[in-house]
C-alpha positions in Angstrom: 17.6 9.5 28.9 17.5 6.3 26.9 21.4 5.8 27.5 20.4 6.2 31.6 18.1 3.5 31.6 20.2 1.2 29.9 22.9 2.0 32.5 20.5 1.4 35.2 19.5 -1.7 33.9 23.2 -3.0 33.3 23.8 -2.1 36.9 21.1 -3.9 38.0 21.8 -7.2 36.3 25.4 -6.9 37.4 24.2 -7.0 40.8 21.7 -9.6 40.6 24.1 -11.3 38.8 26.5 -11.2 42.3 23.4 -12.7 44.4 24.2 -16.5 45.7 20.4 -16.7 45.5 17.8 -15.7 42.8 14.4 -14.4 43.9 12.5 -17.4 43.2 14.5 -18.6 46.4 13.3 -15.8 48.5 10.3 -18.2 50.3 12.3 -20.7 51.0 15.6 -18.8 52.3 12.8 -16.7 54.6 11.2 -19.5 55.8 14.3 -21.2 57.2 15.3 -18.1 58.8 12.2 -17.9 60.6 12.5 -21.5 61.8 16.0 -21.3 63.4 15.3 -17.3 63.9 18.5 -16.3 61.9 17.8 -12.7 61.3 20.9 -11.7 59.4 23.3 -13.4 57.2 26.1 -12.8 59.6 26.7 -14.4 63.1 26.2 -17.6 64.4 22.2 -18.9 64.1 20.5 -19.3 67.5 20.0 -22.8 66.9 23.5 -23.9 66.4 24.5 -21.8 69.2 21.7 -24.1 71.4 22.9 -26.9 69.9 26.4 -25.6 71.2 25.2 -25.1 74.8 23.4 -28.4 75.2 26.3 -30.4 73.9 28.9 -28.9 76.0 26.7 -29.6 78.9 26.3 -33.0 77.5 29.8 -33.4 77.6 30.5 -32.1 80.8 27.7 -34.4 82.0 29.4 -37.6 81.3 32.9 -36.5 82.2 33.5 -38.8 85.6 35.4 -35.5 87.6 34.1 -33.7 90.3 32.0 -30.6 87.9 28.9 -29.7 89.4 29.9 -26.5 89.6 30.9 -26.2 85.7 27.5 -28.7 85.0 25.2 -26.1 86.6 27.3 -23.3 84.8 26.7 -25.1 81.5 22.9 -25.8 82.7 21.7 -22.5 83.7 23.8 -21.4 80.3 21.6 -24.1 78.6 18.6 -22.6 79.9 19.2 -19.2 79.7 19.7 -20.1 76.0 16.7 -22.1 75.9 14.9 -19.0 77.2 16.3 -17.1 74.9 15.5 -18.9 71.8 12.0 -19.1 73.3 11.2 -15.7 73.6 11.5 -14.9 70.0 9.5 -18.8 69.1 6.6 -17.0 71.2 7.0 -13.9 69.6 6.9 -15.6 66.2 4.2 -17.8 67.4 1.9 -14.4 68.4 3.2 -13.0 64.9 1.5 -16.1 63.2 -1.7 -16.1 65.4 -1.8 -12.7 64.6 -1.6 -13.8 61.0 -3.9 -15.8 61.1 -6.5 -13.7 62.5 -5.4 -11.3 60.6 -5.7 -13.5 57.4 -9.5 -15.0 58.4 -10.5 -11.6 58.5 -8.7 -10.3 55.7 -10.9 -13.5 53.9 -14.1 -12.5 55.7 -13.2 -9.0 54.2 -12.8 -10.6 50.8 -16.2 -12.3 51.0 -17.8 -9.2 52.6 -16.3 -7.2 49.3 -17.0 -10.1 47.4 -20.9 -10.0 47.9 -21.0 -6.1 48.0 -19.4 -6.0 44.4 -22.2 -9.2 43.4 -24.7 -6.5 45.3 -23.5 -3.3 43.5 -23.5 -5.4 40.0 -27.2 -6.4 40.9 -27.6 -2.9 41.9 -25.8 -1.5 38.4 -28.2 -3.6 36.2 -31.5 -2.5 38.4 -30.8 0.8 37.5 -29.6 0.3 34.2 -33.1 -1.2 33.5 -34.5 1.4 35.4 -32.5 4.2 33.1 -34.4 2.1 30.5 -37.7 2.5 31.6 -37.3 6.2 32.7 -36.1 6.7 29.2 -38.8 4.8 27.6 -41.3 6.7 30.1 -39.5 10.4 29.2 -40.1 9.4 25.5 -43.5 8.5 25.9 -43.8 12.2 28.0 -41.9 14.0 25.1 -44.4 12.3 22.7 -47.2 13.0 24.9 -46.4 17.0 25.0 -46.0 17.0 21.1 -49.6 15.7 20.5 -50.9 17.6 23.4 -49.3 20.9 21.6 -50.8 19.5 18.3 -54.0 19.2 19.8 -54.1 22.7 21.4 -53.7 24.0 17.9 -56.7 22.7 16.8 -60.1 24.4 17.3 -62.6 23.7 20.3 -64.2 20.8 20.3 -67.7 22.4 19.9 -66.5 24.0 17.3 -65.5 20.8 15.6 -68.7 19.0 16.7 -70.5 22.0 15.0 -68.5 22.0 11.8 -68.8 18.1 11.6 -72.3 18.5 12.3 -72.9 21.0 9.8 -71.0 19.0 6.9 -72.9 16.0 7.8 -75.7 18.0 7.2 -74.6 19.2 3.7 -73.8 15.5 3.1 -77.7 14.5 3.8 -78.4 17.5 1.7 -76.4 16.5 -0.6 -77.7 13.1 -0.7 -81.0 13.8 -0.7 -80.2 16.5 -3.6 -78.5 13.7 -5.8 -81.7 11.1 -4.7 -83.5 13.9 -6.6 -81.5 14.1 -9.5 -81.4 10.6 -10.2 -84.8 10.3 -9.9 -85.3 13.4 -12.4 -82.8 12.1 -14.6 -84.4 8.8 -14.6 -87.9 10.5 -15.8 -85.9 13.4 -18.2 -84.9 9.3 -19.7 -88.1 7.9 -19.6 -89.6 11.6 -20.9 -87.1 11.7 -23.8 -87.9 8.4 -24.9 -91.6 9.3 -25.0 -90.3 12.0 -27.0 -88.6 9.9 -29.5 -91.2 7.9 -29.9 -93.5 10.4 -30.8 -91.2 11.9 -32.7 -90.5 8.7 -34.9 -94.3 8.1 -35.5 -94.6 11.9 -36.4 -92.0 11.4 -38.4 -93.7 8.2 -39.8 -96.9 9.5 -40.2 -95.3 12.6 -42.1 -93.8 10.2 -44.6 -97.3 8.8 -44.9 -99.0 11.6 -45.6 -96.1 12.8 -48.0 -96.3 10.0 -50.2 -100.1 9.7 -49.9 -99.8 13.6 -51.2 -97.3 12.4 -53.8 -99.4 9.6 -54.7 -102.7 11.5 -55.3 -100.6 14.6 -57.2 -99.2 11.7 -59.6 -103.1 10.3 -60.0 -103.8 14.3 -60.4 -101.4 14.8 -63.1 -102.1 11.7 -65.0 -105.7 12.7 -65.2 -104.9 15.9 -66.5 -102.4 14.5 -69.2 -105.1 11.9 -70.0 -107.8 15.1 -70.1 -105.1 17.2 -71.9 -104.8 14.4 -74.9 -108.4 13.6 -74.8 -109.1 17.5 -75.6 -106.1 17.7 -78.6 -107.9 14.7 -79.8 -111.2 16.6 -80.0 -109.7 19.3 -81.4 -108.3 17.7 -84.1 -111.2 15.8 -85.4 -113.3 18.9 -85.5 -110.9 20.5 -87.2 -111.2 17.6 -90.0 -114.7 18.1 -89.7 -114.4 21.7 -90.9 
């Protein structure tokens, strides 16, 4: 396949290689055949031929002989010539009117297309920003349904009002219950310190008394152990006596 294409390729730069003209010639070599209408490579060009006919009814013109007869040969030659190298000059001339038309409305076309295509891209970014906002919108919807599905999980609202009523309820009891327990801990306080206070005069009181009673059992002893050595010393001195 590979060695086809390359043969195909040398055969075509062998022929282009035979051209007396290269393509970038094509415009040019076109345009001069339209102006002097040679259609083919081959022939004589319809302007040369003209040029033929009107010289050799020049000529005959300013030969001195007697040749009106070969003059108004050569003329109505001339003009049948002229005639018919004007036939395809109008034909050309209606092909290049045509054109022309044919070109202003191709351009008319082009602007027509041209602001259609501006339209459609002005079209193209409306929508995409409206494909934006009906996303955005279908978001918010699917977000919407969520918490409305959340919300239909939950209870009543009565039955939340109730149970919000009821625990505020508690919390006032509760309040009020711990207003109450301060208030008796604050007096079990003021209570207990009466109490220790009591207690530490009891207590200081009971010392009192305890060395008051310690005091008067020492006075109590001494007087017997004074009594008891006053009596040995009675004793005694009767016993001398004897």
């Amino acid at each position: 396949m590979l060695a086809k294409g390359r043969k195909v390729a040398g055969r075509r730069e062998e022929m282009s290689a035979n051209y007396a003209f290269g393509p970038q010639d094509d415009d040019a070599i076109i345009k001069h055949r339209l102006l002097t209408r040679t259609t083919t490579t081959r022939g004589e060009p319809p302007l040369k031929k003209l040029q033929k006919k009107f010289m050799s009814f020049a000529t005959e013109i300013e030969k001195d002989a007697d040749n009106i007869s070969d003059c108004e040969r050569l003329y109505k030659a001339f003009l049948h010539e002229i005639n018919t190298f004007e036939l395809p000059l109008l034909k050309s001339k209606a092909v290049v009117d045509a054109n022309i038309r044919e070109k202003e409305s191709f351009n008319e076309l082009q602007v027509e297309i041209e602001r259609q295509i501006l339209h459609a891209k002005t079209d193209i970014e409306d929508l995409k920003k409206q494909l934006e906002q009906s996303k955005i919108e279908r978001q918010h919807k699917e977000e919407c349904e969520a918490i409305r599905k959340l919300i239909c999980l939950q209870p009543p609202r009565s039955e939340t009002e109730k149970l919000i009523a009821d625990l505020e309820k508690e919390i006032t009891d509760l309040k009020a219950e711990n207003v109450a327990c301060i208030r008796t801990l604050e007096l079990r306080k003021k209570q207990f310190a009466l109490l220790l206070h009591v207690v530490e005069e009891l207590q200081i009181s009971i010392e009192d008394e305890q060395k008051s009673i310690a005091d008067e059992l020492r006075a109590i002893a001494g007087e017997q152990k004074m009594s008891m050595e006053e009596g040995s010393v009675g004793a005694s001195d009767s016993m001398v006596v004897d």
